[in-house]
BAKOLKOL-161256 format. One record per residue: x, y, z of N, C-alpha, C, O, CB in turn. Coordinates in pm, whole numbers, padded with zeros to 5 digits, always signed. Glycine has a CB too. Layout:
<nodes>
XYZXYZXYZXYZXYZ/...
</nodes>
This chain:
<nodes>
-00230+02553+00272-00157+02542+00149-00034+02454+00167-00009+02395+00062-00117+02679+00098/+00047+02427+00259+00146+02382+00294+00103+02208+00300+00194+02126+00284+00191+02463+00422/+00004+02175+00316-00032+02032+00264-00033+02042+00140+00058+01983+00082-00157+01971+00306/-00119+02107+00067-00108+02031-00079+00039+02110-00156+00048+02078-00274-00283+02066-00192/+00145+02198-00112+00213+02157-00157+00310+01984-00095+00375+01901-00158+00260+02277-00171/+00283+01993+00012+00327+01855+00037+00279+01744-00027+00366+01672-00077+00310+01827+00154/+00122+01698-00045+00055+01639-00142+00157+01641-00261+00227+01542-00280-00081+01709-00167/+00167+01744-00338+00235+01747-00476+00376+01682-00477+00416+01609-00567+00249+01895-00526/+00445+01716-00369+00547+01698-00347+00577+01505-00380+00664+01439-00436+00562+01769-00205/+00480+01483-00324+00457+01320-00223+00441+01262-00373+00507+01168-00417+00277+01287-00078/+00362+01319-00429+00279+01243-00579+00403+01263-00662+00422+01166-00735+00111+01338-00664/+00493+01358-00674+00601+01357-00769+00699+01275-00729+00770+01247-00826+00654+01479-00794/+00740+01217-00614+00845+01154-00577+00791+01025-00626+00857+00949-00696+00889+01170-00431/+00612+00991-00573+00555+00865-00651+00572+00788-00756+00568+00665-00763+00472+00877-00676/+00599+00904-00875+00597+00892-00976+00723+00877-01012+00742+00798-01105+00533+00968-01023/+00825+00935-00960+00944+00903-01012+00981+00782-00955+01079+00745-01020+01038+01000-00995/+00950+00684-00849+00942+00554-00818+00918+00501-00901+00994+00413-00942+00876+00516-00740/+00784+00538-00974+00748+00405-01052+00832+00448-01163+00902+00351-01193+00576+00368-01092/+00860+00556-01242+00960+00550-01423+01045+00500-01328+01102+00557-01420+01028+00717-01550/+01135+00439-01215+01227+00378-01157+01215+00176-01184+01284+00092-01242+01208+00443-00998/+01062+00178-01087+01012+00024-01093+01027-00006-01270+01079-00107-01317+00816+00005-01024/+00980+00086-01336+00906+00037-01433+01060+00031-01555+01048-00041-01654+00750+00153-01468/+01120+00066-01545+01269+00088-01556+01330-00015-01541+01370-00076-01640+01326+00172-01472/+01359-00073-01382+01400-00190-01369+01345-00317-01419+01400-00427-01426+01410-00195-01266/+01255-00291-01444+01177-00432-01454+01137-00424-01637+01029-00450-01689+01003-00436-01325/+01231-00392-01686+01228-00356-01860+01050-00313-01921+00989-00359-02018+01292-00539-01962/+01016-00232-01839+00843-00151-01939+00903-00007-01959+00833+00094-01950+00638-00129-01813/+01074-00004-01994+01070+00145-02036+00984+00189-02217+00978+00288-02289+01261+00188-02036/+00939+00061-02220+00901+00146-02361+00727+00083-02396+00674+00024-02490+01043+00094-02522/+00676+00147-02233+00489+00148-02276+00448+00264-02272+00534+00352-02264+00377+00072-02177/+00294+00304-02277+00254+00356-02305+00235+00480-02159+00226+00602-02165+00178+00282-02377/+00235+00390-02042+00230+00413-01904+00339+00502-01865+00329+00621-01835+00233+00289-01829/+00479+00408-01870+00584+00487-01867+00593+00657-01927+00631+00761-01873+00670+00402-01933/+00533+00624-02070+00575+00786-02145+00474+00890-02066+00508+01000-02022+00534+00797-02351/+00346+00833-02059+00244+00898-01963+00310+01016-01849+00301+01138-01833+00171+00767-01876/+00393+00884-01769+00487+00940-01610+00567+00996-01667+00595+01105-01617+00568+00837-01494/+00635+00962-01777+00801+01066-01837+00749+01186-01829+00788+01274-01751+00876+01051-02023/+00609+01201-01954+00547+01361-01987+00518+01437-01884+00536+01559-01884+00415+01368-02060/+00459+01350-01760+00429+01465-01678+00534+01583-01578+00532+01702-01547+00344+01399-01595/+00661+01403-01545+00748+01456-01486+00846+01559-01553+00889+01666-01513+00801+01363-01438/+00868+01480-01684+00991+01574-01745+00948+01674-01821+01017+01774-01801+01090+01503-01834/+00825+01698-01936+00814+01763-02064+00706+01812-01994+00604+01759-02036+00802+01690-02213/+00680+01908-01883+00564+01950-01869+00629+02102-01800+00563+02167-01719+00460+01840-01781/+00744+02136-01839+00778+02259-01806+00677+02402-01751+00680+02473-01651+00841+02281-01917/+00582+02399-01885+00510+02524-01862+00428+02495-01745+00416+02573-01651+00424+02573-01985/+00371+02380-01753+00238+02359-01668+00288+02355-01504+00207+02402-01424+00155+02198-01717/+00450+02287-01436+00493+02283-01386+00517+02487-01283+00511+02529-01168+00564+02189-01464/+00545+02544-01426+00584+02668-01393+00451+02758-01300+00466+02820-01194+00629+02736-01541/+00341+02740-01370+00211+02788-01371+00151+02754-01290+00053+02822-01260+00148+02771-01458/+00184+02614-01205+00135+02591-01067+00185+02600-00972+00136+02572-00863+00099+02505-01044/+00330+02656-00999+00434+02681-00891+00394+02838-00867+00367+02878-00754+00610+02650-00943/+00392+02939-01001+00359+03069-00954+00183+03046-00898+00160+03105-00792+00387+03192-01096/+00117+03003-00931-00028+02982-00858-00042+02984-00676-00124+03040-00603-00081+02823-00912/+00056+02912-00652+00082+02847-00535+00190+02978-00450+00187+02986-00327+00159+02679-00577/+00256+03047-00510+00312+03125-00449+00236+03276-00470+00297+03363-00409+00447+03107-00487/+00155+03309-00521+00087+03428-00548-00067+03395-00408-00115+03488-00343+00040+03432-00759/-00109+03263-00395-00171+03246-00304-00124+03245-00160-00195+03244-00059-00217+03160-00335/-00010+03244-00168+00054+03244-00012+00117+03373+00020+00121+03409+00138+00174+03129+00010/+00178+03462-00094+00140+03565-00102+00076+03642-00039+00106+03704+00063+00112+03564-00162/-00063+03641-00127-00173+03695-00082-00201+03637+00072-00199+03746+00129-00284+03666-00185/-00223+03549+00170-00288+03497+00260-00232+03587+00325-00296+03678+00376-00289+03365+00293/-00045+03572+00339+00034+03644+00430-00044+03782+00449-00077+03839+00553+00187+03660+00376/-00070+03826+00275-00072+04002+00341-00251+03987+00370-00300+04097+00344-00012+04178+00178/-00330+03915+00402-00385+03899+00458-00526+03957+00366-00612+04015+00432-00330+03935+00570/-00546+03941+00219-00633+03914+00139-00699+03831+00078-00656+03716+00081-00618+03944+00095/-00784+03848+00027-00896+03765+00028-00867+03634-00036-00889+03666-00153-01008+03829-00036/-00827+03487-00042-00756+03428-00083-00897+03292-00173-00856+03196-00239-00639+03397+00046/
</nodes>
């Protein structure tokens, strides 16, 4: 589990590179950009729901059930 939270980790920093590139280089207003905004910024719930996912599975491993 400790990779793919690293995975996630890696892909969100990705992404905030590019609303960065894409920023500097004036495409703050395509279709691409709002794509990366929604996921990073306006995705609260979904954000929440894979964070408790991810900790209810490690959780569980520790106490040593069926995962």
């Amino acid at each position: 589990m400790k990779k793919t939270i690293e995975r996630i980790t890696k892909q969100h920093d990705a992404l905030v590179d590019v609303i960065q590139w894409l920023d500097e280089k004036n495409f703050s207003n395509t279709k691409i950009r709002e794509k990366v905004d929604n996921i990073l910024n306006h995705s609260r719930k979904l954000h929440e729901e894979s964070n408790m996912e991810l900790e209810i599975y490690q959780i569980k491993k520790r106490n040593g059930e069926n995962v």
